[in-house]
N, C-alpha and C positions, 0 to 999 in steps of 0.2 A: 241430100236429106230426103226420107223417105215421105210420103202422106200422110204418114201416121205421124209420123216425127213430127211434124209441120203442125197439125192439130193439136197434137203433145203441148209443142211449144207455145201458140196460140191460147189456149186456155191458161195457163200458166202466167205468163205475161199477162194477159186480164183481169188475174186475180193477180198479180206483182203488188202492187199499193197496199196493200190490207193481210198480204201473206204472213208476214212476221206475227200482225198479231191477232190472226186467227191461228197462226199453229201454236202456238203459245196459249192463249183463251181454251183451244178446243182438247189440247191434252194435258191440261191444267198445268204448264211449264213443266210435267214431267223429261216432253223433250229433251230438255236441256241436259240435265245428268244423262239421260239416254247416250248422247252426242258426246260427253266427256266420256262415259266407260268406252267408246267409241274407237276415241284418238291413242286411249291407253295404250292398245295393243300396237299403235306404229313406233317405229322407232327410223332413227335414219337424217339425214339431210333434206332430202327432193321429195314432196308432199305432192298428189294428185288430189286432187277432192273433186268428185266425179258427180254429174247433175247438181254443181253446187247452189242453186236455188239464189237464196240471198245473201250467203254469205258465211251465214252461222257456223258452218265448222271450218270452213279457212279462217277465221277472228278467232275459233279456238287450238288452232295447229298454231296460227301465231302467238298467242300470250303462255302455250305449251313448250312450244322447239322455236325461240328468240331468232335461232342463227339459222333457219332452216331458209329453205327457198320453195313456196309454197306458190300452187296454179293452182285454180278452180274453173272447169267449161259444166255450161250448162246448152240446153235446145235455147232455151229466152233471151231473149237482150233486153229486155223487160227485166228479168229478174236481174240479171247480169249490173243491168243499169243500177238495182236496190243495192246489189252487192260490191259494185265500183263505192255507190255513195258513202255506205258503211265503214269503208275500209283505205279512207282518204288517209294518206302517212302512213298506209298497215304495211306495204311491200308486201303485197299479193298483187299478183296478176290472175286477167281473168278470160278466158278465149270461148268463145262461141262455136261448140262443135257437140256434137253427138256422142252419144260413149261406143257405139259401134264402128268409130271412126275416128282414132284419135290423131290428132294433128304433131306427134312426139316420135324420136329416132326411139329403136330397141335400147330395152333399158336404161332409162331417162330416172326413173324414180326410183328410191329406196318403201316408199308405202303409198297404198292405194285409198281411198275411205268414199264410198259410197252412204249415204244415208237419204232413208225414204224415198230415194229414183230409180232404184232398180226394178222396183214392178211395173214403172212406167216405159222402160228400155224396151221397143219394139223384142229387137233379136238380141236375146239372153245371152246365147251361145257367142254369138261373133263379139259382144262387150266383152263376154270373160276371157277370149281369147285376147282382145286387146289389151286387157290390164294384164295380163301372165306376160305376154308383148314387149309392154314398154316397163313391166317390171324390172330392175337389177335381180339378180340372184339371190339366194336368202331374204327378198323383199317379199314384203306380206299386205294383202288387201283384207279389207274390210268391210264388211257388207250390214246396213244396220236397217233392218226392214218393220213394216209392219205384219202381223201374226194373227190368225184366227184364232183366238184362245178357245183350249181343250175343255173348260172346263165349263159344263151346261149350263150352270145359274148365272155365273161369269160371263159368259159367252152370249147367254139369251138380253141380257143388261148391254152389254158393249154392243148387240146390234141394233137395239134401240138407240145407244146413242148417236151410233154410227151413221143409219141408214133414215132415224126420221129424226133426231133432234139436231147432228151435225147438218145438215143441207139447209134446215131452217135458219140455224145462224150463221151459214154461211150467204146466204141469201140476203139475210137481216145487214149484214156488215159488209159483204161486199160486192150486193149486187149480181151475183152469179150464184146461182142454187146449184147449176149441174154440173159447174167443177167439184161439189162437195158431195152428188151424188159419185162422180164417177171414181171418188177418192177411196171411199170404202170399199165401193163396188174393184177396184183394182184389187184392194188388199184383198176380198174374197177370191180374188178368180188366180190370184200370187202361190206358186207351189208351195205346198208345206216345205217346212225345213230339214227333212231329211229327201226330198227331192232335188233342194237347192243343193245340198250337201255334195250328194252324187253329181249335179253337172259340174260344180267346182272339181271334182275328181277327176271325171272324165276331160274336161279340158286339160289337166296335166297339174293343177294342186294338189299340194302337198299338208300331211297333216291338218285336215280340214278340222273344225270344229266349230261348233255352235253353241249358245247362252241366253235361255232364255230371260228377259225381261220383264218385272213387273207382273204377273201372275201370266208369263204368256203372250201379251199386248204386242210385241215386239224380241225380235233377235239379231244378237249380234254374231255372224256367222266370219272365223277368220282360217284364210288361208295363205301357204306358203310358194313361192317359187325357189325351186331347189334346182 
């Protein structure tokens, strides 16, 4: 695991205890339906859920696809640990690996689903090769990110709340302000979505498309392996 990886993970795990519900609190549970139009677009068996945090969208692949066989790896064992507790009796498993590095033989999965870890992924490129990787054929990943919204009144509002009222309550509740600075601050410095669009291409996806979210806030960008 790289250094960066290592402080990725690091911060993450410190805010573990209080994650749930500060991502919840701070995007007014919009998340949630974020994370179901999400899993919509998979279909299949063999579920990866890639930076799975605490849990939240492996608890939603399970109560979606009953008979499937769902893994989620995150950088944390902190988080990892939030997401074993959550999912006692769930049949998910959960491994401790990097997404530039996945610990899976070629073609393991019928779907991919990243949400909100991808800006945090050192090397872009080497993850999306890995999920095209250990994708099956006709298997399709999903990417569900945060977004600079285009739109200026929209946009000067969300960074207010992003960059001075989000750090405060993140501070306030979990004792860490500069994971909640560095949170927005990622989503700023995250390529737009017709950047993302083109590396998904160039890595060798298929039929890429993208959907914006909520006035913008966020996109669910999905592609195919053919």
């Amino acid at each position: 695991m790289s250094e960066k990886n290592k402080q990725i993970a690091q911060m993450f795990s410190d805010i573990a205890p209080t994650y749930d519900l500060l991502n919840h609190l701070l995007s007014f549970n919009i998340d949630k339906k974020w994370r179901k139009e999400a899993i919509s677009y998979l279909q299949g068996k063999r579920f990866l859920d890639v930076a799975c945090g605490s849990g939240d969208v492996a608890l939603l692949l399970r109560r979606q696809y009953k008979d499937s066989e769902i893994i989620g790896v995150d950088l944390s064992f902190e988080m990892i640990k939030v997401a074993i507790k959550k999912s006692i009796n769930k049949k998910i498993d959960y491994i401790l690996s990097p997404a530039e590095r996945l610990p899976f033989k070629d073609e393991t999965f019928d779907g991919i689903v990243i949400a909100f870890g991808f800006r945090n992924v050192v090397d872009k490129v080497s993850a999306l090769f890995e999920f095209k990787r250990v994708l099956k054929r006709s298997g399709v990943v999903v990417i569900l990110e945060f977004n600079n919204p285009t739109n200026r009144i929209f946009g000067a509002l969300y960074n207010f709340y992003s960059f001075t009222l989000m750090p405060f309550l993140g501070r306030m509740i979990s004792g860490n302000g500069d994971a909640y600075r560095y949170l927005p601050d990622s989503i700023r410095r995250f390529p737009d979505v017709e950047f993302l669009k083109k590396m998904m291409e160039q890595v060798g996806f298929k039929r890429v498309v993208y959907k914006p979210l909520t006035f913008g806030v966020s996109f669910i960008h999905i592609g195919y392996k053919e």
